[in-house]
C-alpha positions in Angstrom: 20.2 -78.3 -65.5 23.2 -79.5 -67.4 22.6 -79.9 -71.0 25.2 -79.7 -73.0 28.8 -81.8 -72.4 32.6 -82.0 -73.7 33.2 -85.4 -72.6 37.1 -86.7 -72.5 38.2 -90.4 -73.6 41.1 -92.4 -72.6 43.9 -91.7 -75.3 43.8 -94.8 -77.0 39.7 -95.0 -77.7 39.6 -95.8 -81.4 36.8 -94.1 -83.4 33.9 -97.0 -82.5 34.7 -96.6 -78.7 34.6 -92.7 -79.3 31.2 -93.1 -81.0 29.9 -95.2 -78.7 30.7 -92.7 -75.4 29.6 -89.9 -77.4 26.1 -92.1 -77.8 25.8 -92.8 -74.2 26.0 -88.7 -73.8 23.4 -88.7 -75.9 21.1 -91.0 -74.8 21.7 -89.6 -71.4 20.0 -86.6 -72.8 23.0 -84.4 -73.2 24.1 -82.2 -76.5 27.7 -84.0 -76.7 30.2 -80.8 -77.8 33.0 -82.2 -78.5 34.9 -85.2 -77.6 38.4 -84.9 -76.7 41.2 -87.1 -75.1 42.6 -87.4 -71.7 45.2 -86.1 -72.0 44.5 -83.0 -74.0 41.9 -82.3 -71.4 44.8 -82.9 -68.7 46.8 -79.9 -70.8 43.7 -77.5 -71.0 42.9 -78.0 -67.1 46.6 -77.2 -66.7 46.6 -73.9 -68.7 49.4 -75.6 -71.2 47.5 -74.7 -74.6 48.1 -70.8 -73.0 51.7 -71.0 -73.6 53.3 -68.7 -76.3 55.4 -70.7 -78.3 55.0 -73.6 -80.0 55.9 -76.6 -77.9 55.8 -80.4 -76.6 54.5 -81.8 -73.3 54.8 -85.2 -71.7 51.4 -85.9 -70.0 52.1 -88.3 -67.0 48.5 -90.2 -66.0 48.6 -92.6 -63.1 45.1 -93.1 -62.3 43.5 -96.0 -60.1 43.7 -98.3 -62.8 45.4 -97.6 -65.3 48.7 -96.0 -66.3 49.2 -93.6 -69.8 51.7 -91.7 -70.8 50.6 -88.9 -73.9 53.1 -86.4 -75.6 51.0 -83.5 -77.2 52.4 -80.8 -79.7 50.9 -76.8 -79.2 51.2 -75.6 -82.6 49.7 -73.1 -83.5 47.5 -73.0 -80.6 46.5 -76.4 -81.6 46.9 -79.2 -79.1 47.3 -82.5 -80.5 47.9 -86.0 -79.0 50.8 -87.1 -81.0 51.9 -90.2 -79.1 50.1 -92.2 -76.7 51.6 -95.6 -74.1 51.0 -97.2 -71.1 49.7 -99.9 -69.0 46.1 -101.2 -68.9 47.1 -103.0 -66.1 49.4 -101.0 -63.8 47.5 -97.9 -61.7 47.1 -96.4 -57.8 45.0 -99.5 -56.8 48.5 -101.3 -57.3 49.9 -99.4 -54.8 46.9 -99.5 -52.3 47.5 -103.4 -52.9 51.4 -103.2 -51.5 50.4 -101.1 -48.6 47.5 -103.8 -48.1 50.1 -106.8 -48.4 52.9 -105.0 -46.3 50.4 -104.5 -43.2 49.6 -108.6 -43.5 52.6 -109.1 -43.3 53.4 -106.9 -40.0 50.7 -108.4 -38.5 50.5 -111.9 -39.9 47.2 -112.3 -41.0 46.6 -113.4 -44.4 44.2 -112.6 -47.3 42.3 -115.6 -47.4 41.9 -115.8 -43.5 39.8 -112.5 -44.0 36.0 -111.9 -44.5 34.8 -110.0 -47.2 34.2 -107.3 -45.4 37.1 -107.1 -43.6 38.7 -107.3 -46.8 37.0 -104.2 -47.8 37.9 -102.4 -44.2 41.8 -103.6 -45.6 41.4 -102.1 -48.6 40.3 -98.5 -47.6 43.1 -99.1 -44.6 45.7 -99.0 -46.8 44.0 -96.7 -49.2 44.6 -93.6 -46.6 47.6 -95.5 -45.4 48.6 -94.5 -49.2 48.1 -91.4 -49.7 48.8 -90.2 -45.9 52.5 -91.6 -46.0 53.1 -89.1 -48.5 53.0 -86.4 -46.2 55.2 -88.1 -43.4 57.8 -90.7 -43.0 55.4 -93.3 -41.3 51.8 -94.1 -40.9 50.1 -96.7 -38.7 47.2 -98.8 -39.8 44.7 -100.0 -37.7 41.9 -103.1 -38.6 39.5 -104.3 -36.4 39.2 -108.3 -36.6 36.1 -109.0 -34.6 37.1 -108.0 -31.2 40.9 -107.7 -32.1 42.3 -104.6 -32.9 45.6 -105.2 -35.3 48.1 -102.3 -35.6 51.3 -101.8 -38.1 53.6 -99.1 -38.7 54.6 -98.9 -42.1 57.9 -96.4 -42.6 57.9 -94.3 -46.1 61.4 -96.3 -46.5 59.5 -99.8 -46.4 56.7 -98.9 -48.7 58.9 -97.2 -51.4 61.2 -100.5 -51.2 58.2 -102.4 -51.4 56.8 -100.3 -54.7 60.3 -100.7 -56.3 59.1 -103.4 -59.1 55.6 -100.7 -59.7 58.2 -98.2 -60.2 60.1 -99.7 -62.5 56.7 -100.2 -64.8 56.7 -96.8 -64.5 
């Protein structure tokens, strides 16, 4: 039974969002730790508050929403967030989205023209679409449309051209 919890905030939580997770821990029924950031928990799960000497780390987070950059300072063997940026609005669902948009276009179909469900079907499409074209230099999607079945091949070259303007964000 797990009782006790170190829970881990985005960055840029002020102190009344802080309190207010560490409430929720608490009224789940937990003994809330310690409250830490992002972040800083991305640096312990790394091993970086191990290192020797006193030092600086850029902490790159691209997660399905939402994009932060941190920089923390060991000092001491104290880590501390000393700088935190990013986009509230730019994350991996964004680049689910161009892999969506890129097999429309290959087969013509259009948002709109979709059921809901379908829609859905799309989306988790193009989510393994996304993270499978890492590991190759092409990938074919495949979307059943009642009794059609529609098929793309989308080239590592195309998608990065097509993520260009996300990158750049970045």
């Amino acid at each position: 039974e797990v009782t006790e919890a170190v829970i881990s905030v985005p960055a840029y939580f002020d102190d009344k969002r802080r309190k207010a997770t560490k409430r929720a821990g608490e009224l789940a029924g937990l003994k809330v730790e310690r409250m830490i950031s992002e972040p800083t928990a991305a640096a312990v799960a790394y091993g970086l508050y191990e290192k020797e000497k006193d030092t600086r780390f850029l902490v790159f987070d691209l997660g399905g929403g939402t994009f932060d950059v941190s920089i923390l300072e060991l000092y001491h063997n104290i880590l501390e967030v000393r700088a935190v940026a990013g986009d509230n609005y730019l994350g991996g669902e964004d680049f689910t989205e161009v892999m969506s948009k890129l097999f429309l276009q290959k087969t013509g179909l259009h948002y709109k023209d979709l059921s809901e469900k379908e829609q859905v079907r799309l989306y988790k499409k193009a989510e393994e679409a996304k993270r499978g074209i890492s590991d190759q230099t092409a990938v074919t999607m495949e979307l059943m449309l009642g009794e059609e079945n529609k098929t793309a091949e989308i080239t590592l070259k195309e998608y990065e051209e097509e993520c260009e303007e996300l990158l750049m964000k970045i």
